[in-house]
C-alpha positions in Angstrom: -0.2 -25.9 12.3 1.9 -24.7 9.5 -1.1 -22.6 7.7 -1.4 -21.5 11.7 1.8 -19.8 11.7 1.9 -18.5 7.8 -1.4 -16.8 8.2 -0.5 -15.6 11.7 2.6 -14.5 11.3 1.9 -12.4 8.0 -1.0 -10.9 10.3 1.8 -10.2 13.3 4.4 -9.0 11.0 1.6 -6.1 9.6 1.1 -5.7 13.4 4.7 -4.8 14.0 5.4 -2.8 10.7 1.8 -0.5 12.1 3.5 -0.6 15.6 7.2 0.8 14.8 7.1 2.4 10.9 6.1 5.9 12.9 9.3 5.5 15.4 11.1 4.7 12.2 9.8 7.1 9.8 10.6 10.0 12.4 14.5 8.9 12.4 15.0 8.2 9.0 13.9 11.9 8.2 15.0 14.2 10.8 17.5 11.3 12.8 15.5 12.0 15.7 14.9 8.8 18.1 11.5 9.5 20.3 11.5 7.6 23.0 8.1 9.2 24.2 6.9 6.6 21.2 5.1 3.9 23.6 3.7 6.3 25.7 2.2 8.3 22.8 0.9 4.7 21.5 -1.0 4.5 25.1 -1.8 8.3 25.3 -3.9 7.7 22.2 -6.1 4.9 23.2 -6.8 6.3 25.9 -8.1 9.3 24.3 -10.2 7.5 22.0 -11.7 6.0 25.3 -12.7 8.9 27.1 -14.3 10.7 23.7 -16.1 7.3 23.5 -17.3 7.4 27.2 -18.1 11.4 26.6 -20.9 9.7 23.5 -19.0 10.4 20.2 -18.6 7.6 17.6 -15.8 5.6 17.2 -14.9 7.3 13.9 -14.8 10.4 15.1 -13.5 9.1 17.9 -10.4 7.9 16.5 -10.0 11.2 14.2 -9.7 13.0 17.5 -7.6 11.0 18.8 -5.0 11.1 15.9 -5.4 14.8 15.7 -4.6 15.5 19.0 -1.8 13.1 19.5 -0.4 14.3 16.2 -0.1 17.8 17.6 1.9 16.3 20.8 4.3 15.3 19.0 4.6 18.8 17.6 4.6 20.3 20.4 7.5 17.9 21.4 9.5 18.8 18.9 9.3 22.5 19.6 9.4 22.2 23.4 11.5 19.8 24.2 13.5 18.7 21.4 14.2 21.7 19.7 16.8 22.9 22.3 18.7 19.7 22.3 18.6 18.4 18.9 21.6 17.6 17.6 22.7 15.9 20.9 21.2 12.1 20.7 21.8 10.8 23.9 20.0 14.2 25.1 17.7 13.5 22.8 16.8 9.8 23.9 17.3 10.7 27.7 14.3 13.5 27.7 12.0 12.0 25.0 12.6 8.5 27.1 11.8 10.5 30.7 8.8 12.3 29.1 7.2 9.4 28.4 8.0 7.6 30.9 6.1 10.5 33.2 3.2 10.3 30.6 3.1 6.3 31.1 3.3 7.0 34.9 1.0 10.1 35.1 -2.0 8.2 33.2 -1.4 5.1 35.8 -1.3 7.3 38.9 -4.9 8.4 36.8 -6.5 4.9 37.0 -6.0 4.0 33.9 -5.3 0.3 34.7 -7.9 -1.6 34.7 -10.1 -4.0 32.6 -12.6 -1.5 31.9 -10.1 0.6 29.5 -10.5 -0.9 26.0 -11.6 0.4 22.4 -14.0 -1.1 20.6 -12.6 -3.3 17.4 -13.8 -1.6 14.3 -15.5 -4.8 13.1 -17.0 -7.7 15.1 -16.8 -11.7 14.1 -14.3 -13.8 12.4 -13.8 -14.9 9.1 -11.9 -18.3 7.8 -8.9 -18.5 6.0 -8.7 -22.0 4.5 -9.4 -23.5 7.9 -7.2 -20.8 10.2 -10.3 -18.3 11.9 -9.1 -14.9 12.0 -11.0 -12.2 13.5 -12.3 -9.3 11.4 -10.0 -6.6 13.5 -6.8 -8.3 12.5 -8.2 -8.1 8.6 -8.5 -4.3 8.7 -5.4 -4.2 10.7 -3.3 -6.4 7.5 -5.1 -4.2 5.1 -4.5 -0.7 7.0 -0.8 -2.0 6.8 -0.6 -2.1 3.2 -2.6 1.1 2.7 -0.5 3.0 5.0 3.2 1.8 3.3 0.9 2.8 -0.2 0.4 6.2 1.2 3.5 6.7 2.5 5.3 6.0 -0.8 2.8 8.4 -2.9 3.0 11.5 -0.2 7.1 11.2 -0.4 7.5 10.8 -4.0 4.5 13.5 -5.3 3.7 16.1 -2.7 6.2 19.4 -2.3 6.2 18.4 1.4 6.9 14.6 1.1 9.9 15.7 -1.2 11.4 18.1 1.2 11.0 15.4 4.0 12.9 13.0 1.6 15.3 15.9 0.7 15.9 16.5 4.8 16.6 12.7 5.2 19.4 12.3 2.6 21.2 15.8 3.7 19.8 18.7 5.6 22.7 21.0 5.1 22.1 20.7 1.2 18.3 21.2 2.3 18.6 24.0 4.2 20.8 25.7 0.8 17.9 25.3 -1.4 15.7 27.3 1.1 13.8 24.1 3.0 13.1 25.0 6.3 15.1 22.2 8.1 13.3 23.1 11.2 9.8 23.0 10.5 10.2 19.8 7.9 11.9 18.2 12.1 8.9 18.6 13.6 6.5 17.6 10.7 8.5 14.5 10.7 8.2 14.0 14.6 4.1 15.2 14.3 3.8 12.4 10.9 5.4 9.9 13.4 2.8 10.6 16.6 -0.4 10.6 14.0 1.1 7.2 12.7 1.3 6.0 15.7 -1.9 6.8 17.0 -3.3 5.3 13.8 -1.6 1.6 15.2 -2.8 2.0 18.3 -6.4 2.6 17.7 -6.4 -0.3 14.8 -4.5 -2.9 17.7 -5.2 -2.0 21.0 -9.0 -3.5 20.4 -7.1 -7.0 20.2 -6.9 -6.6 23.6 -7.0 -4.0 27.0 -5.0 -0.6 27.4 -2.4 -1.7 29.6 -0.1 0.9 30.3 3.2 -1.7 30.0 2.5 -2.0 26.4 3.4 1.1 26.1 7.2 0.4 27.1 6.4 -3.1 24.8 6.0 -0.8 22.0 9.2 1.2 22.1 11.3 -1.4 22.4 9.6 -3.6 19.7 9.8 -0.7 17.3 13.9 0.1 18.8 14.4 -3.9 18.0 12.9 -3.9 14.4 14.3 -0.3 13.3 17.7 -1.6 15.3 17.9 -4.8 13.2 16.1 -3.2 9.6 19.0 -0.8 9.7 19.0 2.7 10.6 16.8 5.1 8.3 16.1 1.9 5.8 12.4 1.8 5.0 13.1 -1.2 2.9 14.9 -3.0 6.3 12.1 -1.6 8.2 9.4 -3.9 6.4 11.9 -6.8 6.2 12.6 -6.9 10.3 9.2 -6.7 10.7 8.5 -9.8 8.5 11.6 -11.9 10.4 9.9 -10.8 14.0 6.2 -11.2 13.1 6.8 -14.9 12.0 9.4 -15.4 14.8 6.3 -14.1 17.7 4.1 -16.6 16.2 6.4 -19.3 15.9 7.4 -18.5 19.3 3.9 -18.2 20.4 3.0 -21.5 18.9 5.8 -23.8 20.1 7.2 -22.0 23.1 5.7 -19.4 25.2 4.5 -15.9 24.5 6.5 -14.6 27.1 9.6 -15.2 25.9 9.3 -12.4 23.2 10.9 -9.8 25.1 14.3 -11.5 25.4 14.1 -12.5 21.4 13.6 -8.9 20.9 16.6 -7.4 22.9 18.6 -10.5 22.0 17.9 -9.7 18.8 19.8 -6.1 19.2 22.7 -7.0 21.1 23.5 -9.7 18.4 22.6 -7.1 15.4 24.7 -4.6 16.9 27.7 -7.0 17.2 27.3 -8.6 14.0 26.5 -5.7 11.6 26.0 -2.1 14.0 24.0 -0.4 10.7 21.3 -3.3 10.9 20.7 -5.8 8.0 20.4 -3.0 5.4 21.8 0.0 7.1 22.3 2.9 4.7 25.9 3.7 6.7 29.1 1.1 6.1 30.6 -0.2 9.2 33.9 0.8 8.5 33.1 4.6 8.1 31.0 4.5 11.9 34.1 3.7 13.4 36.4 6.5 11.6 
């Protein structure tokens, strides 16, 4: 039981870190909260599906997919964002709307059924002392690591990942040394939506493409960037070590269902307790000046 829930919940806690550090990594750079998050998550299974159905490979696939969802969130930025930014209940009202018409648009399609599903990257199981784990969830543990690897390289020795990182710390100082503030936005909002197909296509073969995972999704990645702390990458990883183990513990010894309440529990009492989130880069004391 207890190598049950260590394995498990290091597994669930990679799932969550793939399934929000997109939503997360978008705010912590430009302070932007998209709310079209779950339904991008969706949106690129889905496309993986149909190039799948239309006889490409599941690599390429998946590349398409990314690619194409990457340049949604782009075109977000541009076309919807863009003219509000600056306003973040705005903000969150038509990024939430949008995807709530993508959600609604791609069930209206027929995309609901049993049939909708991509294909794991690997098939079979492998044991863990005596815990089986499936070969889908490896590559999902190990795509998690690689990704947070990645990440930390691109902001620390690329030109672009430094101007991102100078645009999260202060984008008037960035905007007097000539970085186009602008531009870096929707970079950040495009990086999120290619992350985020990434996750999708390494988790959604654990199971079906349901459309109301899609609305799971944005609030699991709200809840863990939420209780992380706003724009902390550290808190980030740290939330989604606390959640992972509680959804298996929770899973184990209660019911799976009651997730969704621990998650916007988990909000309301982060919020009360300590509004920037358990390592929020902003004091308490200077929100409320």
């Amino acid at each position: 039981m207890w190598s049950l829930l260590l394995i498990y919940g290091l597994i669930n806690s990679a799932i969550i870190l793939l399934q929000t550090i997109g939503f997360g990594l978008t705010f912590s750079i430009s302070g932007i909260a998209n709310f079209s998050y779950g339904a991008l998550y969706i949106l690129s299974g889905i496309i993986t599906w149909l190039f799948l159905n239309y006889g490409f490979s599941l690599a390429i696939s998946i590349v398409i997919s990314i690619l194409i969802t990457s340049l949604g969130g782009f075109f977000i930025y541009w076309l919807v964002i863009y003219r509000i930014k600056g306003m973040p209940l705005s903000e969150v009202i038509i990024t939430f709307s949008l995807g709530v018409a993508i959600i609604e648009f791609l069930r209206w399609k027929g995309f609901v059924t049993y049939e909708f599903n991509v294909s794991p990257i690997l098939k079979g199981s492998i044991f863990i002392g005596n815990v089986p784990v499936d070969l889908q969830r490896v590559i999902i543990f190990f795509s998690a690591f690689l990704l947070l690897v990645a990440l930390y390289l691109f902001s620390h020795y690329t030109k672009i990942g430094l101007a991102l990182r100078g645009l999260s710390q202060n984008e008037q100082t960035a905007l007097c040394f000539g970085i186009n503030t602008e531009l870096l936005s929707s970079v950040s909002v495009m990086l999120g939506a290619g992350i985020c197909a990434l996750s999708a296509n390494l988790i959604l073969p654990l199971g079906i493409i349901s459309m109301d995972s899609g609305y799971d999704v944005l609030l699991v990645a709200i809840a863990v960037t939420v209780v992380g702390g706003l724009g902390s990458s550290t808190g980030l990883l740290l939330a989604s070590l606390i959640f992972g183990y509680i959804q298996t513990a929770t899973t184990i010894f209660l019911s799976s269902k009651w997730m969704m309440v621990i998650y916007l529990f988990s909000i309301i009492a982060v919020l009360m307790i300590k509004p920037s989130g358990i390592l929020g880069r902003f004091k308490e004391i200077e929100e409320r000046i």
